[in-house]
C-alpha positions in Angstrom: -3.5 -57.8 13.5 -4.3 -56.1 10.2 -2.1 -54.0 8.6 -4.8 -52.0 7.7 -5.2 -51.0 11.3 -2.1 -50.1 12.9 -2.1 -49.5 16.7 -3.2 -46.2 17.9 -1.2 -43.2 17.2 1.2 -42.8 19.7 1.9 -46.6 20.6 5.8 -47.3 20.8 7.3 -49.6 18.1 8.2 -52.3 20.6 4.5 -53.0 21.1 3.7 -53.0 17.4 3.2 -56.4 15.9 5.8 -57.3 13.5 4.4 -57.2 9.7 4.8 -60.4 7.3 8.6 -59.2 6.0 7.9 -60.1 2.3 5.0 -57.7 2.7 7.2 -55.2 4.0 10.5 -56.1 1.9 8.0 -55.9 -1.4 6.5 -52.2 -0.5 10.1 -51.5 -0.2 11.0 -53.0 -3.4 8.8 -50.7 -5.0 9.6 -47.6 -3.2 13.2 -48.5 -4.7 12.0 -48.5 -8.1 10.6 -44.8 -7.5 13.7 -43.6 -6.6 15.5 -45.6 -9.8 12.7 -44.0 -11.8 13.3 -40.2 -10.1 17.2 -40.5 -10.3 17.2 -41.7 -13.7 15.2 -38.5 -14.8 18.0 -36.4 -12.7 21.0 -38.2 -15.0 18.8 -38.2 -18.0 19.7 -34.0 -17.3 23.2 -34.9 -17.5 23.3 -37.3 -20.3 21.6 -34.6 -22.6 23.8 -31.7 -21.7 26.2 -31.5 -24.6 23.2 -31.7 -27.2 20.8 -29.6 -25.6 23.4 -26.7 -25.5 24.4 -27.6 -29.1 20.7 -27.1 -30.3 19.3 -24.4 -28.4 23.0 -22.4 -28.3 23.5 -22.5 -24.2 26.3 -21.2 -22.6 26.8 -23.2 -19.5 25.2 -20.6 -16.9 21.8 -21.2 -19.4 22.0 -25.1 -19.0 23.2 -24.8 -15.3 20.0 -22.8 -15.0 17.7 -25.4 -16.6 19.2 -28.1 -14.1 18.1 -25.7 -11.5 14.8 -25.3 -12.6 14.2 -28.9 -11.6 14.6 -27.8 -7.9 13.0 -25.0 -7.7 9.4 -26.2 -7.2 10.8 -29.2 -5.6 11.6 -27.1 -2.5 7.9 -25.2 -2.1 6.4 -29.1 -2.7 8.5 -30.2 -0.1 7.4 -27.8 2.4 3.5 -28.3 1.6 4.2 -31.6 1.9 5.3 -30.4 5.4 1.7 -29.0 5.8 -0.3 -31.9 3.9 1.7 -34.6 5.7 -0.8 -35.0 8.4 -3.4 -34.6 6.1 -3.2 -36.7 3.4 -2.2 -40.6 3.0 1.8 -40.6 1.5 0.8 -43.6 -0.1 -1.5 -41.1 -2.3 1.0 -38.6 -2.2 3.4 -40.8 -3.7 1.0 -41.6 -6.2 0.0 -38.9 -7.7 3.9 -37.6 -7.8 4.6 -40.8 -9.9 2.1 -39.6 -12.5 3.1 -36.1 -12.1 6.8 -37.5 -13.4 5.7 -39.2 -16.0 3.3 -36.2 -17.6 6.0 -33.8 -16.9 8.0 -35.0 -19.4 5.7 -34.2 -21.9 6.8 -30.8 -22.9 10.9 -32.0 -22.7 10.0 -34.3 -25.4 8.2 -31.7 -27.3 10.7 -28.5 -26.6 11.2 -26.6 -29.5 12.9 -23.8 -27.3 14.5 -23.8 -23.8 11.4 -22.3 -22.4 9.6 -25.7 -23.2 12.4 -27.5 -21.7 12.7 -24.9 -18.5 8.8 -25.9 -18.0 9.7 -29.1 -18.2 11.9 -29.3 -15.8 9.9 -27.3 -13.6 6.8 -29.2 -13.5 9.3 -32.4 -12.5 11.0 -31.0 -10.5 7.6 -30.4 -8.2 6.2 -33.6 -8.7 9.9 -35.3 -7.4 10.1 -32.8 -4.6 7.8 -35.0 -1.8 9.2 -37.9 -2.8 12.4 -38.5 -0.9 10.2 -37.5 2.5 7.8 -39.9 1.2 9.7 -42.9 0.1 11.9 -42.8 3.3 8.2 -42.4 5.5 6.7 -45.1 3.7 9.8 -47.8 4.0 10.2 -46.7 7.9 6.6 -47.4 8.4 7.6 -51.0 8.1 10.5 -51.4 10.1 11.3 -50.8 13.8 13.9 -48.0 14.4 17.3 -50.6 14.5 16.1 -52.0 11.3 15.7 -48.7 8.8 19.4 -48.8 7.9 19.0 -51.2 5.5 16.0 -49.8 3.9 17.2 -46.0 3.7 20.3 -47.5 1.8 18.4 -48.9 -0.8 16.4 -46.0 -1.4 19.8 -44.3 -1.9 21.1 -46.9 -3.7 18.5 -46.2 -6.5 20.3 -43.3 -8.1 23.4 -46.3 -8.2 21.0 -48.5 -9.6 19.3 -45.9 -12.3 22.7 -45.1 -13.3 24.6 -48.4 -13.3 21.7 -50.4 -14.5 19.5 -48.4 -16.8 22.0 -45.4 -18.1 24.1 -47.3 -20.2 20.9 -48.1 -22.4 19.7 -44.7 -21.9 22.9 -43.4 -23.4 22.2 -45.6 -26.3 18.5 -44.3 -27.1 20.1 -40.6 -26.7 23.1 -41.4 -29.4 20.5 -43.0 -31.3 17.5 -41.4 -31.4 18.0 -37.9 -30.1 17.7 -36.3 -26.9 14.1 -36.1 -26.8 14.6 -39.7 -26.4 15.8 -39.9 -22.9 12.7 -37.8 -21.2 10.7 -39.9 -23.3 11.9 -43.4 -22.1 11.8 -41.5 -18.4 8.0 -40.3 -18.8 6.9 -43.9 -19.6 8.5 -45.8 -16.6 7.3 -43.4 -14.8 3.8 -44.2 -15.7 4.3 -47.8 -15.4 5.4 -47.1 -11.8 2.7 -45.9 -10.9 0.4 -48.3 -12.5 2.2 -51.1 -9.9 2.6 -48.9 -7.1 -1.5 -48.7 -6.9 -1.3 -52.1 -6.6 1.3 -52.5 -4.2 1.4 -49.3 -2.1 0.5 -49.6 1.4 1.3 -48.4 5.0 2.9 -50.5 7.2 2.0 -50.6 11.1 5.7 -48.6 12.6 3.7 -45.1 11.8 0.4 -43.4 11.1 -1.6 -45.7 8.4 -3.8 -42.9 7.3 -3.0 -39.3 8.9 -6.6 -37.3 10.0 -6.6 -33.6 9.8 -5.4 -31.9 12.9 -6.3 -28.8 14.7 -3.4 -26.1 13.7 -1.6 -24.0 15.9 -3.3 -20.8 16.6 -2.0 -18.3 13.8 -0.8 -20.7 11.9 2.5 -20.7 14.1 4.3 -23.8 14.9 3.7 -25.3 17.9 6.7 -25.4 20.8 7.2 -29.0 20.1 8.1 -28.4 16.0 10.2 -25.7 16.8 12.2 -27.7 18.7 12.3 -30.7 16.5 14.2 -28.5 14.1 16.3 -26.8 15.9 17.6 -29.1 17.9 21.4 -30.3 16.8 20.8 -33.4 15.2 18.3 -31.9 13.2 20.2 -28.9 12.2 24.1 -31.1 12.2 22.3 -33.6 9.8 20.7 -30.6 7.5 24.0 -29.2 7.0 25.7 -32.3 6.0 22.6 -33.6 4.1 22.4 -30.1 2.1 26.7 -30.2 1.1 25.9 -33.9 -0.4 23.0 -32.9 -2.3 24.8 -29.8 -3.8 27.4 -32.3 -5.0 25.0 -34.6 -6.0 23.5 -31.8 -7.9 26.8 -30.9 -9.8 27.3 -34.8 -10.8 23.7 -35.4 -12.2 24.0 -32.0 -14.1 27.9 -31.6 -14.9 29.5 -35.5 -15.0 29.5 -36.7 -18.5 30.7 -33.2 -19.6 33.4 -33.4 -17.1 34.8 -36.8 -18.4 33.9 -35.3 -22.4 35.2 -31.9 -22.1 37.7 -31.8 -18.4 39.4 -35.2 -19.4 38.8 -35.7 -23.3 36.6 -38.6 -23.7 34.4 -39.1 -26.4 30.7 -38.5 -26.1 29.6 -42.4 -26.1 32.6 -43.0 -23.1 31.6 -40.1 -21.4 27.8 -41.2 -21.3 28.8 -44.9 -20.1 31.5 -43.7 -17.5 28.7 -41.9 -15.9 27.7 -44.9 -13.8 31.2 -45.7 -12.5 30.9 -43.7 -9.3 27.7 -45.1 -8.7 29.0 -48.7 -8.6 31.5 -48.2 -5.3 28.1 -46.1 -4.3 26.3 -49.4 -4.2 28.5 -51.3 -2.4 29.3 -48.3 0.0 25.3 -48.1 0.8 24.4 -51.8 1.3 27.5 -52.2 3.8 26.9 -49.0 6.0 23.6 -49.7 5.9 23.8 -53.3 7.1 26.6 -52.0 9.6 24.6 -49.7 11.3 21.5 -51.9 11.3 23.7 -54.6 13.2 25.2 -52.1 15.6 22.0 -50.9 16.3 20.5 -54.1 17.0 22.9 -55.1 18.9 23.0 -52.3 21.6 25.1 -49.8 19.8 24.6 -45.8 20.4 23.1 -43.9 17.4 25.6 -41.1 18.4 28.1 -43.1 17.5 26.8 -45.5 15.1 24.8 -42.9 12.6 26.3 -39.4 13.9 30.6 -40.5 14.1 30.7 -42.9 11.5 28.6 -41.3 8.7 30.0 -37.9 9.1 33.7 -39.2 9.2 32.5 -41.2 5.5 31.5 -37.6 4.8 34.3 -36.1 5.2 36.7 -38.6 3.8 34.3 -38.4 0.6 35.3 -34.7 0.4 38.6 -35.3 0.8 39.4 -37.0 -2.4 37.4 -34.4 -4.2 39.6 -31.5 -2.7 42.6 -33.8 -3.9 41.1 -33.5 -8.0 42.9 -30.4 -8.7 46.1 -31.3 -8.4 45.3 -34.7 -10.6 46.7 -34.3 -14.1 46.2 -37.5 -15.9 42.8 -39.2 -16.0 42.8 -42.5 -14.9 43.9 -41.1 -10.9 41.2 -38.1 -11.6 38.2 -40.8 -12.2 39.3 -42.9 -9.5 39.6 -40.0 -7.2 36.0 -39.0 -8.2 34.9 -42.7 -7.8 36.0 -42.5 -4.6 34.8 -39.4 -3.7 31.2 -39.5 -5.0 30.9 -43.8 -4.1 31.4 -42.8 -0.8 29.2 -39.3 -0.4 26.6 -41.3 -1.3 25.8 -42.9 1.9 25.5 -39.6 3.9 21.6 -40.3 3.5 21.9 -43.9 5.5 23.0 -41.7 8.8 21.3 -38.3 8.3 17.5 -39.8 7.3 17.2 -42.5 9.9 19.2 -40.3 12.6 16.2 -37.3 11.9 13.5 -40.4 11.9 14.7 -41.3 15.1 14.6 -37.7 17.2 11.0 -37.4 15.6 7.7 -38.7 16.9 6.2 -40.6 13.9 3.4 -38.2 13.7 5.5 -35.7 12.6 8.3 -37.6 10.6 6.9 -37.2 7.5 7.0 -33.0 7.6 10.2 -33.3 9.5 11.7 -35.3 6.4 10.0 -32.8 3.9 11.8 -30.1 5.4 15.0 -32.0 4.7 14.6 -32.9 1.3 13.4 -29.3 1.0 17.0 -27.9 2.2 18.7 -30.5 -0.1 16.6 -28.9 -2.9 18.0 -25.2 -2.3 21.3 -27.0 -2.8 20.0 -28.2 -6.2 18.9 -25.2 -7.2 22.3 -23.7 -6.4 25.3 -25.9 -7.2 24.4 -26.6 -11.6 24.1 -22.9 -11.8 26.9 -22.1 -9.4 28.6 -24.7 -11.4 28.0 -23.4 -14.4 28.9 -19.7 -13.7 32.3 -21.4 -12.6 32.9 -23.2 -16.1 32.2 -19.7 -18.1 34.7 -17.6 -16.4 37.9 -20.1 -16.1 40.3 -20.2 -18.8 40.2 -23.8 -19.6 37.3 -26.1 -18.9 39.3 -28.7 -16.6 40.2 -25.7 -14.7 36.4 -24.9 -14.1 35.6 -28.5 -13.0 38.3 -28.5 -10.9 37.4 -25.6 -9.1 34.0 -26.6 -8.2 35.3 -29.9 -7.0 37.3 -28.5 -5.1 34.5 -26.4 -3.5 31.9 -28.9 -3.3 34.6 -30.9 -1.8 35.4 -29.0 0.3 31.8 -28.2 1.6 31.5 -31.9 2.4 34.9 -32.1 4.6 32.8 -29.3 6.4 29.3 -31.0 6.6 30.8 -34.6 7.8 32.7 -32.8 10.5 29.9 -31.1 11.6 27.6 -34.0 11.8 30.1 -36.1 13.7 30.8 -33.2 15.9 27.2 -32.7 16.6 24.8 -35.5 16.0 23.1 -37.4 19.0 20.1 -38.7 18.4 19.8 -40.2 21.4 20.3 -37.2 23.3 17.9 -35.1 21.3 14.9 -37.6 21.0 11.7 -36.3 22.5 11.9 -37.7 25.7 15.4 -35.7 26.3 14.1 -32.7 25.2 12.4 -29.9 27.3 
């Protein structure tokens, strides 16, 4: 069977052919490098924070707010893509968001003011908002259901591997050559992404190969069927716990290096390489749960268990240690607390994507996704300038960055608990619900 030409629309996995796995295992290999490429741009934020605000005299409310701008697009591209998903090949949707990164950087690398840099950001930030939905649509498209573990980890895993891999040179170009530098070294992967990904991009045969337009709903209303697809439990349990991650995510990519340069004294060069550190337990924490729930899976497990127990108790325990900072006073416990904390969070995305994939008919999976990411975008637009509001009114920086850890911590505890209390994909698959 081609791969060209899947099986019709609505045909169950189990009578879809399997696909040659290095063809699927080298579309995924590639989707991974989008997300290295995207996550890089989101620490490259980070990295630059200290100098930015030193040039263009930002207090840390004006930088949280330029971290924000990156999500603030992101979240009404997230919901088009929610219209356009059934429209429009993600394959080419993904495309034209990897040249979209790469000429958004433009203006970053020629700011003169914050306004340039805002607009920036802005422009980025809509051009990365499709592309969790899409990366995550793309990879499941060539796996069956109790084989996306694996593959959603990875994707994950590329804000470990931007960060572990590529940061630690990145925070050499910026020492070096100036902040400019970074967005600059971000635009042109970018564009060399791209230039494979039009080589390599396909479809596999699990999902819809190349979506036709479709009748809407009279008034433009939802049908009965998408209504319930969201507002069923798993969909709403994984939303919430998807959403607290992301807004800590948000406060890490944005807030880190200043953290470890002005909440625990480290020099600027220390602060830039420490950055990775919580990413490197991330890694391991991602290719383990996803393996783990790929072999429980396979091997008969329930996905209420599996996906909804297990990933929301990781939640939670995540949040713990970030609750615990406060009362840390010396820095090596603090970094391995945050380590911990963040290493761990970072999985959430292995149980909350594939458990929403699963309750959703693959016609529909990529807008369902989209609305995801587009709820873990309000959280980015929130937590940097929450963030940084915190950091101008306490008395002492550490005191600031302890106080949002403790609330973003403590958002997680919540999210985890909820997930595990109330995620059953099983239960609220389509053919379960009325």
């Amino acid at each position: 069977m081609s791969l060209e030409n899947p099986p019709a629309r609505h045909a169950p996995s189990t009578a879809v052919r399997a696909p040659s796995q290095v063809r699927a295992w080298t579309v995924t290999a590639v989707v991974v490098c989008a997300s290295v490429v995207v996550f890089l741009d989101k620490a490259v934020v980070g990295l630059v924070a200290s100098p930015v605000q030193k040039e263009f005299k930002l207090s840390a409310t004006a930088f949280g707010a330029i971290s924000s701008a990156s999500y603030l697009l992101l979240v009404v591209t997230c919901l088009t893509l929610g219209v356009l998903s059934d429209r429009f090949s993600p394959r080419v949707l993904l495309l034209a968001c990897g040249v979209m990164w790469g000429l958004g950087q433009v203006p970053a690398v020629l700011a003169t003011t914050a306004v340039m840099l805002v607009g920036s950001r802005l422009a980025v930030g809509a051009a990365e908002g499709p592309v969790v939905p899409l990366m995550h649509t793309i990879a499941y498209s060539w796996f069956p259901n109790d084989r996306r573990g694996l593959p959603a980890s990875l994707i994950t895993g590329g804000a470990a591997v931007a960060k572990i891999a590529l940061l630690p040179v990145m925070t050499v170009i910026v020492v070096g050559y100036g902040w400019r530098s970074g967005f600059l070294t971000v635009g042109i992967l970018a564009l060399a992404w791209s230039l494979v990904w039009r080589g390599v991009g396909r479809m596999g045969p699990y999902t819809v190969q190349e979506p036709q337009p479709q009748p809407r709903p009279a008034a433009g209303r939802p049908s009965p069927a998408w209504r319930r697809l969201l507002g069923n439990r798993t969909f709403l349990a994984a939303a919430l716990a998807y959403f607290a991650q992301n807004a800590l995510a948000s406060v890490i990519f944005t807030w880190l290096p200043s953290y470890f340069q002005h909440g625990l004294g480290l020099s600027e060069t220390a602060s830039g390489l420490l950055f990775s550190l919580p990413s490197a337990l991330g890694i391991v924490a991602l290719v383990l749960t996803g393996a783990f729930t790929d072999r429980r899976l396979a091997r008969g497990g329930n996905s209420r268990r599996v996906r909804g127990l297990t990933g929301g108790a990781i939640e939670a325990l995540a949040g713990c240690f970030l609750v615990l900072l406060p009362w840390i006073p010396s820095v090596l416990p603090a970094i391995t607390l945050l380590v911990l904390g963040y290493g761990l969070s970072v999985t959430v995305g292995t149980f909350t994507l594939p458990a929403v994939a699963e309750i959703t008919p693959a016609e529909h999976r990529g807008r369902v996704l989209a609305v995801l990411s587009a709820i873990g975008g309000v959280a980015g637009v929130v937590s940097p300038l929450l963030t940084g509001v915190i950091l101008d009114r306490s008395s002492t920086a550490k005191a600031g960055y302890d106080l949002a850890f403790l609330v973003f911590g403590g958002f997680m505890v919540l999210g985890g608990l909820v997930f595990a209390a109330l995620a059953d994909p099983v239960r609220d698959t389509p053919r379960h619900l009325p």
